[in-house]
N, C-alpha and C positions, 0 to 999 in steps of 0.2 A: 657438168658436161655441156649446158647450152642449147639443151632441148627447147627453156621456157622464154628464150632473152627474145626473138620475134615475139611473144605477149607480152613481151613486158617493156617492150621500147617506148611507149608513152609516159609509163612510169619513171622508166630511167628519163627521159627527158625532162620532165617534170622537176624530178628531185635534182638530179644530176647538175642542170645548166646554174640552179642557184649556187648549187657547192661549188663548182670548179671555175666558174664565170669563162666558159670557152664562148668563142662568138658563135659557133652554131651549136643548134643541139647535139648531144652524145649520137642517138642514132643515125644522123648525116655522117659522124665518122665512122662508124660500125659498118653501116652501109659499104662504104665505100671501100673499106679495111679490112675483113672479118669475112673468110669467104670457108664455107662449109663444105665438105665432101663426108662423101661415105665411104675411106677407108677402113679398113679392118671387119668391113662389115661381112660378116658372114651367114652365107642362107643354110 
């Protein structure tokens, strides 16, 4: 679900930019791609 991926964007960047060889790291696209809401959310 994506609770943990803000902890773990040094990781991904880390591992990630060697696997994929993008010119920036993962979390610069995440960043800018990957936008959260709290739909569904019920009190």
């Amino acid at each position: 679900m994506g609770e943990a991926l803000p902890f773990m964007l040094s990781w991904v960047d880390v591992m990630g930019t060697a696997v994929t060889g993008l010119r920036r790291p993962i979390s610069a696209y995440l960043r800018e791609n990957v936008h959260c809401t709290f739909s569904g959310f019920n009190r």
